[in-house]
VOFI-224419 format. One line per field, with one value per residue (C-alpha): residue number from 1; x, z, y. Coordinates in pm, whole numbers. Layout:
% residues N
num c(NUM, ...)
east c(X, ...)
up c(Z, ...)
north c(Y, ...)
END
This chain:
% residues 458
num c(1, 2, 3, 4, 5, 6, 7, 8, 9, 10, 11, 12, 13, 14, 15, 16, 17, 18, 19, 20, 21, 22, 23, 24, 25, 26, 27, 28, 29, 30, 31, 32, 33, 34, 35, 36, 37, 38, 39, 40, 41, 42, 43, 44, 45, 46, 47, 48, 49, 50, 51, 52, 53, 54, 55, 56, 57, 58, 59, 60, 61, 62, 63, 64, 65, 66, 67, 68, 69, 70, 71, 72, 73, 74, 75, 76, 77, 78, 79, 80, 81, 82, 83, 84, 85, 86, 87, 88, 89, 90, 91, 92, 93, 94, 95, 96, 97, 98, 99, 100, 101, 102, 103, 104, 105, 106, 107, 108, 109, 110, 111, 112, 113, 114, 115, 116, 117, 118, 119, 120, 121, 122, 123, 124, 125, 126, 127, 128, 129, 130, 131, 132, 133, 134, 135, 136, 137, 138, 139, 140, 141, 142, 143, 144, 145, 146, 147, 148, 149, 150, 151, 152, 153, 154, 155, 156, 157, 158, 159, 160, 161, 162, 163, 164, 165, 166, 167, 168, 169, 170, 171, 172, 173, 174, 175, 176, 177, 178, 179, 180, 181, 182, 183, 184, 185, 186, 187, 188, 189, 190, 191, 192, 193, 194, 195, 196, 197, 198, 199, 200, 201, 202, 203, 204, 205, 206, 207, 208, 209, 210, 211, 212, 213, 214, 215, 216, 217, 218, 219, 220, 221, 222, 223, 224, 225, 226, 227, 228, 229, 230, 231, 232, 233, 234, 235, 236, 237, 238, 239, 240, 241, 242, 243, 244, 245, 246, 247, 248, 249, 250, 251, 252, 253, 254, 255, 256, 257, 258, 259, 260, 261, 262, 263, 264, 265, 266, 267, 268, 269, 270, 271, 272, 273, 274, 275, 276, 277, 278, 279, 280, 281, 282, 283, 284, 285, 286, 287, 288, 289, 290, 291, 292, 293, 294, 295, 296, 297, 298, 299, 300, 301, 302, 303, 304, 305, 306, 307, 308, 309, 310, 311, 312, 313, 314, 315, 316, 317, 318, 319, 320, 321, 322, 323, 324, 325, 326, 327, 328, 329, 330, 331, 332, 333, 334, 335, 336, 337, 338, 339, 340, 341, 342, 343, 344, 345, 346, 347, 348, 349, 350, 351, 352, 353, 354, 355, 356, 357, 358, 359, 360, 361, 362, 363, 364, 365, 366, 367, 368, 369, 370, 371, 372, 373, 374, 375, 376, 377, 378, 379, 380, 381, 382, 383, 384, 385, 386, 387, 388, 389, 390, 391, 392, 393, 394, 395, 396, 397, 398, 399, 400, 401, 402, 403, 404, 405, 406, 407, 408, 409, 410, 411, 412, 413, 414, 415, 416, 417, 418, 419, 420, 421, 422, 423, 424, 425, 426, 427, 428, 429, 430, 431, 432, 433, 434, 435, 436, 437, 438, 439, 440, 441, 442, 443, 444, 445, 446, 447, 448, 449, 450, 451, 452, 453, 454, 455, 456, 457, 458)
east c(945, 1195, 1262, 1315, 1554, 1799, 2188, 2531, 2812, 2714, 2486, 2230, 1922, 1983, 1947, 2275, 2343, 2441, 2820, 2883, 3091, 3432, 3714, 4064, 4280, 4681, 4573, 4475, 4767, 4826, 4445, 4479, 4548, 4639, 4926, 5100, 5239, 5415, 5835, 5836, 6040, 5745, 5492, 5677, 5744, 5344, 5280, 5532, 5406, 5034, 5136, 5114, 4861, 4554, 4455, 4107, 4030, 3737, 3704, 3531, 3808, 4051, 3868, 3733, 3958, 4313, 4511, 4697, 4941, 5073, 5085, 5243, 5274, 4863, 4707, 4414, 4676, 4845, 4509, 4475, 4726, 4989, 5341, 5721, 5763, 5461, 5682, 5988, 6304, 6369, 6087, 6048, 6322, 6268, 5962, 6128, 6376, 6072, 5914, 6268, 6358, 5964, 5887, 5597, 5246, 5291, 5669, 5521, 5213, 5408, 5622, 5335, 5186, 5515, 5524, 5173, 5196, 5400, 5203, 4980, 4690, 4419, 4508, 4361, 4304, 4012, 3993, 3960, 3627, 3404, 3108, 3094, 2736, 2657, 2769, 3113, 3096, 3226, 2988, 3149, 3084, 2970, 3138, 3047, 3335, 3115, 2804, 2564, 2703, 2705, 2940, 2792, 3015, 2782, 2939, 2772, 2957, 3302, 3472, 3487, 3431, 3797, 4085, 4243, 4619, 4609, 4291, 4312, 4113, 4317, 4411, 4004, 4041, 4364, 4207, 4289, 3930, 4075, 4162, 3812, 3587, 3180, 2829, 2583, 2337, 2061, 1889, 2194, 2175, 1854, 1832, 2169, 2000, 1743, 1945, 2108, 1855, 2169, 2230, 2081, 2307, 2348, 2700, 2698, 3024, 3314, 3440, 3177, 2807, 2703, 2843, 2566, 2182, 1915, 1720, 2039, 2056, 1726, 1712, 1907, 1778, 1399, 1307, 1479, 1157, 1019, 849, 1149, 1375, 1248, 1536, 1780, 1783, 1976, 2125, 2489, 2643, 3013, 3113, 3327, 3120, 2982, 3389, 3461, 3112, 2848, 2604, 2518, 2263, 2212, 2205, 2248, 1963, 1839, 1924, 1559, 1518, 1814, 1708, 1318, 1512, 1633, 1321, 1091, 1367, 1347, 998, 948, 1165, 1482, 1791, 2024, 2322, 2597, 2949, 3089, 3467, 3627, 4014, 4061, 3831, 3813, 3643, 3365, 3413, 3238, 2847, 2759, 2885, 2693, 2395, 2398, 2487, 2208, 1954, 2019, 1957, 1652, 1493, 1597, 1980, 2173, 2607, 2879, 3256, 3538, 3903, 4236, 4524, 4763, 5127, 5102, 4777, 4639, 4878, 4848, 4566, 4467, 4341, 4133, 3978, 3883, 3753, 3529, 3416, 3330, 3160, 2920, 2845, 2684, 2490, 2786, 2883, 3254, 3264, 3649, 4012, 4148, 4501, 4651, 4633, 4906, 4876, 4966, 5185, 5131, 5496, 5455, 5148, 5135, 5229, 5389, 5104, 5271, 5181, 4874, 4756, 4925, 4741, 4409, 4448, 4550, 4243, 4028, 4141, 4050, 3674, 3340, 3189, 3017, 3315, 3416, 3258, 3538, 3691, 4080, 4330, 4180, 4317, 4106, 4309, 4247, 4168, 3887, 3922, 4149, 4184, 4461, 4379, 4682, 5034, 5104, 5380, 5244, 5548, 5821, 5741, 5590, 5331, 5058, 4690, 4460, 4140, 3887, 3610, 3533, 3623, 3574, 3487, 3245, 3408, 3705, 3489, 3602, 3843, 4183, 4546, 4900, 5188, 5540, 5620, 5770, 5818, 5814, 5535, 5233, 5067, 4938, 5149, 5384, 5328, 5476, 5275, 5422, 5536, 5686, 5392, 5454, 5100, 4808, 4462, 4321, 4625, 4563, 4162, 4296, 4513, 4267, 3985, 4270, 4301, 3906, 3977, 3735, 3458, 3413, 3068, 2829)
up c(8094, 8323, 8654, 8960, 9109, 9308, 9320, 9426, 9615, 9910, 9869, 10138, 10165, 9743, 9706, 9612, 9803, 9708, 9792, 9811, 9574, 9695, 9482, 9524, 9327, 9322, 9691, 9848, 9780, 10131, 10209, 9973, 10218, 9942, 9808, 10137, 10044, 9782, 9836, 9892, 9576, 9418, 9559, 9486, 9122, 9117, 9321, 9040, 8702, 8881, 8855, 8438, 8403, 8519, 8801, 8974, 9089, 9307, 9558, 9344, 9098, 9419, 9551, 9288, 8988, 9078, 9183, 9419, 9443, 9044, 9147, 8979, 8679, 8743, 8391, 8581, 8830, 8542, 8357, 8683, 8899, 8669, 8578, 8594, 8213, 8120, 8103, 7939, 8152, 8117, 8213, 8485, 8614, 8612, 8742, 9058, 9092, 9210, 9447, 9655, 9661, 9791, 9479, 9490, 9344, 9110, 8969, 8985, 8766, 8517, 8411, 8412, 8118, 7960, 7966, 7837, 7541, 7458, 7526, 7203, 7444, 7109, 6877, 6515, 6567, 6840, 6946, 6600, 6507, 6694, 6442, 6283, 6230, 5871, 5983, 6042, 6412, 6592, 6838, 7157, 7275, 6922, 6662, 6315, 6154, 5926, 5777, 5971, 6329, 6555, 6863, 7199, 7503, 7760, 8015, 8313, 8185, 8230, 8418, 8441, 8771, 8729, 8495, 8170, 8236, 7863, 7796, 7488, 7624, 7934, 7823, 7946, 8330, 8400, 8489, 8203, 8112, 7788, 7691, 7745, 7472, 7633, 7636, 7866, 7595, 7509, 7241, 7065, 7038, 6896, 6679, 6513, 6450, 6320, 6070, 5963, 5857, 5695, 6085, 6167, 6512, 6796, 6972, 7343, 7474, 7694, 7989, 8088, 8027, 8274, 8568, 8459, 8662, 8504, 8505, 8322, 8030, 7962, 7946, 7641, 7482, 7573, 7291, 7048, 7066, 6873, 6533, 6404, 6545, 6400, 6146, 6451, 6466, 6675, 7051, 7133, 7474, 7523, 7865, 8102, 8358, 8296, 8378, 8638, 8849, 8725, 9015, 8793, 8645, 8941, 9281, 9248, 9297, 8958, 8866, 8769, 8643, 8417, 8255, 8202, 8033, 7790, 7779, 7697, 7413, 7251, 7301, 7076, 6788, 6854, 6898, 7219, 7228, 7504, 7342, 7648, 7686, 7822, 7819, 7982, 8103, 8421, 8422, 8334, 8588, 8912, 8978, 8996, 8613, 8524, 8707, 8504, 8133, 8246, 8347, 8018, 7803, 7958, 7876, 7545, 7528, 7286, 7386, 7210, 7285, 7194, 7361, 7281, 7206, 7499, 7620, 7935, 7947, 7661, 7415, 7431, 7163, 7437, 7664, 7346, 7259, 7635, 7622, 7297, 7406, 7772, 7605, 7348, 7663, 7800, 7509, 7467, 7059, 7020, 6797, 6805, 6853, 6818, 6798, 7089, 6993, 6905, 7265, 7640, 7741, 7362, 7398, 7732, 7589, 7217, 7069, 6684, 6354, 6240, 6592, 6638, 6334, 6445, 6775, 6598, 6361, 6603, 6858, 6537, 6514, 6852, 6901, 6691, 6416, 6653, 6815, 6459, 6486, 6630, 6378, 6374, 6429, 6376, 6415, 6436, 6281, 6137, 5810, 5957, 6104, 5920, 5935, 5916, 5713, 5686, 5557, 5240, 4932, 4653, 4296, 4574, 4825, 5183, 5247, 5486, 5339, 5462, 5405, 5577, 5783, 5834, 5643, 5660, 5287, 5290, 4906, 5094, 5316, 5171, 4947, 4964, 4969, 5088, 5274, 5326, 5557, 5876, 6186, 6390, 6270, 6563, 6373, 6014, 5990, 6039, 5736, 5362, 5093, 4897, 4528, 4505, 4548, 4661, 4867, 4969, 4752, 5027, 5141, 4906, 5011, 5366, 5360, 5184, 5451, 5717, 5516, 5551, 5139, 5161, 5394, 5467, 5281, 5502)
north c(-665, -538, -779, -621, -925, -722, -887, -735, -821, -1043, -1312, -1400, -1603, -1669, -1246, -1063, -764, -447, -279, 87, 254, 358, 506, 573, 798, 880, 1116, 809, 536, 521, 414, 101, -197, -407, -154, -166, -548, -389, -249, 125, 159, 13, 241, 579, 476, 475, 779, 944, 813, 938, 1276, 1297, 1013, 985, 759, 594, 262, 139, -130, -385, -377, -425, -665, -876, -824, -798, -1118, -948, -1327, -1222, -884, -641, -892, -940, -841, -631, -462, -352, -265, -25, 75, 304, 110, 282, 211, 409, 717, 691, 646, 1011, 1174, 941, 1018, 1421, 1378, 1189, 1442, 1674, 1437, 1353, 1673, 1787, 2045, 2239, 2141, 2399, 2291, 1930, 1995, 2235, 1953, 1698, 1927, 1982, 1585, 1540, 1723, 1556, 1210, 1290, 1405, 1415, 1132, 1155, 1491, 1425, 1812, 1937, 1677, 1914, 1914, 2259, 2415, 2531, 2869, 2683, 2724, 2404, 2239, 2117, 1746, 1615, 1442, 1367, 1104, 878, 964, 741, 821, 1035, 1056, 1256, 1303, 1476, 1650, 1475, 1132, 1264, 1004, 670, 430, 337, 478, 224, 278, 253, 551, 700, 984, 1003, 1353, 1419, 1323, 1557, 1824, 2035, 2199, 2315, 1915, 1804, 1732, 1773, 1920, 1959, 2089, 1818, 2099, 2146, 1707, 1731, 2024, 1856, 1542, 1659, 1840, 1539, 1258, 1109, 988, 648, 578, 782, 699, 842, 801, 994, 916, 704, 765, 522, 696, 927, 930, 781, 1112, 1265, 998, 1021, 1392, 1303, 1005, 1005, 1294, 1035, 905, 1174, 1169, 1401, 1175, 797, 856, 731, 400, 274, 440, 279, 368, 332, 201, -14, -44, -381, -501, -198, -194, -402, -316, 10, -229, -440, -267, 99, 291, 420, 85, -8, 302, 279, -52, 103, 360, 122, -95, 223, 327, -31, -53, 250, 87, 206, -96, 6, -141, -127, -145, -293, -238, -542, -656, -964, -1287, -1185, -877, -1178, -1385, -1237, -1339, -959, -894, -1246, -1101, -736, -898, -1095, -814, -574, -874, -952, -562, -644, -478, -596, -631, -573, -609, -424, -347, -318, -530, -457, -560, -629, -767, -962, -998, -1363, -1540, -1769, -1430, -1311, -1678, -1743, -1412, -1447, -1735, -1631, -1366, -1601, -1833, -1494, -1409, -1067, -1037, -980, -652, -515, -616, -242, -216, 55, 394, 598, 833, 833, 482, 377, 290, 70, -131, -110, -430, -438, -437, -781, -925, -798, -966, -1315, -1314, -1215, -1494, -1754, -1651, -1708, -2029, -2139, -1992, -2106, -1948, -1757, -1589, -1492, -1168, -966, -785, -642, -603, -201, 116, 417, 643, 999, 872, 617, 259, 48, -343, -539, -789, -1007, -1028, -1169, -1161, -1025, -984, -1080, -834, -906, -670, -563, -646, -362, -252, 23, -75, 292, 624, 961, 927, 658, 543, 463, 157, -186, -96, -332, -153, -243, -145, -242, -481, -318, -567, -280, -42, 30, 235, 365, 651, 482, 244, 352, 212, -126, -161, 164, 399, 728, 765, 579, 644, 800, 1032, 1313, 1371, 1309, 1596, 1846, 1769, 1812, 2148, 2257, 2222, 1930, 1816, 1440, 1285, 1300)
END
């Protein structure tokens, strides 16, 4: 049953109290003590890569994350706080021009969205996955890849308690309406499910759904408790917030109310599993983020980890095998190692297929059986999520070893298939396939669904 032990920040008398929320974004630089340490030259090269990408931190992440003695070199300042090299030398430097010279708001945002367009704003195509009805109509804030999932960005869950410098959907917190992939409309949720008894897990994600009310979420996920609805067997919810403000299960004040959500939903048969998003040891560290892994597990929540590989930050095997095995010690399942997708700074923190894979295999080799869950190096790429499984030689040539762990053809899940060796590759498209072949098995399908010549099994 769900406990009622309160925790936060402060602890007194052996009770943990809580800590308001306060967040900064790129208006409010000059309010962040902590910034003012930093050389001036420093601080404008922020305030300028702010203007294209996104930007929010709170004061937990300040406070209790960041070592401010390695900053900027800190792995969780750079996590954070946005980086000169996220924008390539030349747009950086345009986009300085404007601020010395005091351009308007208006000159300054219309070469932001020249800039972000191109920054690959929807990678894999992310604004054209909008599930279509049968009458072919697309419906906003739903996603249908794979056959057994369903993704659900509702609207109230459209930001996050801090910004990823790295977000692949950063392109969704710039203020750009017409970027934004969301839905307020529970019905529309339902009657799709319904539909579709195919669809055994419900995926809510954005953003961040756990910025969301209690009251909200549940307007949402309580009717999965429906007869119509026992097809859906499992509710996943996407979020950071167990690295970027862990009192959401601990002190705020639906807190309670959030965990009886849960605790109802698994107590009617469903599994509810938070896919926790975390990128470096740290974000484990604090007694707070003990305290709220703690709590969900106790109503019965299973965790899950996933994050990407990231110059920068945890490119280093060591950072992702004291991770894993931070994460077992707390009872969290390491799920993911994606690779960096191919959008926004991809550039700044993507790190090279061939080293990906090394760092994967060498964090392997330091964690337990049990830490042997993550799987990856994956990219989630148009065509579905695609492993690297190693490098090999295979007739004399060095190749990649890949394989899908997810497709939008479920025949494509499992199957093995190689590419030439490229040092440099970061991505599949960038990949040409070994022993002279001319495409991949899956690249002709690919194109016709990309075509609306052929619809994705589901």
């Amino acid at each position: 049953m769900l406990t009622t032990h309160v925790a936060g920040a402060a602890r007194h008398d052996g009770i943990l109290r809580p800590r308001r929320f306060q967040v900064f974004t790129d208006r409010h630089f000059d309010q962040i003590e902590r910034l003012k340490s930093l050389d001036p030259e420093h601080r404008f090269a922020m305030q300028v890569v702010a203007s294209v990408l996104p930007f929010r931190v709170n004061q937990y992440v300040i406070d209790e994350l960041i070592d401010w003695s390695r900053v900027p070199e800190d792995p969780i300042f750079q996590l954070t706080f946005p980086q000169r090299g996220m924008l390539s030398d030349a747009d950086f430097e345009r986009m300085a021009d404007l601020h010395r010279r005091g351009a308007s708001r208006d000159e300054i945002q219309t070469l932001a969205n020249e800039i972000r367009v191109r920054l690959n704003p929807h990678p894999a195509g992310q604004m054209d996955l909008n599930t279509p009805t049968d009458e072919g109509c697309p419906l906003e804030g739903l996603q249908h890849k794979y056959r057994e999932t369903v993704l659900f960005f509702p609207a109230q869950g459209q930001t996050c308690h801090s910004y990823c410098s790295f977000c692949f959907r950063w392109a969704q917190f710039v203020g750009d309406k017409t970027l934004k992939i969301a839905t307020n409309e529970a019905g529309m949720l339902h009657r799709y499910l319904r539909q579709h008894r195919q669809v055994t897990d419900l995926l809510v994600t954005g953003g961040d759904p756990m910025v969301m009310k209690a009251r909200h979420l549940s307007s949402y996920l309580t009717p999965l408790l429906n007869a119509d609805l026992e097809h859906i067997q499992t509710v996943r919810i996407g979020t950071k917030s167990l690295s970027f403000w862990p009192y959401r299960f601990v002190t705020d004040e639906d807190a309670d109310e959030m965990l009886g959500l849960f605790e109802r939903l698994i107590e009617g048969g469903k599994h509810v599993a938070i896919m926790a998003h975390y990128n470096h040891p740290r974000e484990l560290s604090t007694e707070v983020a003990h305290e709220a892994i703690r709590r969900l597990r106790d109503v019965g929540v299973e965790i899950r980890s996933q994050g990407p590989l990231l110059g920068h930050i945890n490119d280093d095997p060591r950072v992702w095998s004291d991770l894993w095995t931070a994460q077992v010690r707390q009872g969290i399942i390491p799920y993911y190692m994606f690779v960096e997708r191919d959008t926004g700074a991809q550039h700044y923190f993507g790190v090279p297929l061939a080293r990906a894979w090394e760092i994967y295999r060498q964090a392997m080799q330091r964690v337990s059986g049990l830490g042997r869950t993550a799987r990856g190096p994956s990219m989630s790429a148009g065509p579905g999520k695609v492993e690297i499984q190693g490098i090999t030689e295979i007739q004399g040539e060095k190749v990649f070893v890949l394989r899908f762990i997810q497709g939008r053809d479920a025949d494509w899940v499992q199957r093995p298939f190689f590419a030439r060796y490229d040092p440099e590759a970061t991505w599949l498209d960038q990949l040409k396939p070994a022993f002279g072949e001319e495409s991949f098995f899956f690249d002709k399908e690919y194109a016709a669904m990309q075509q609306g010549l052929v619809r994705a099994i589901q």
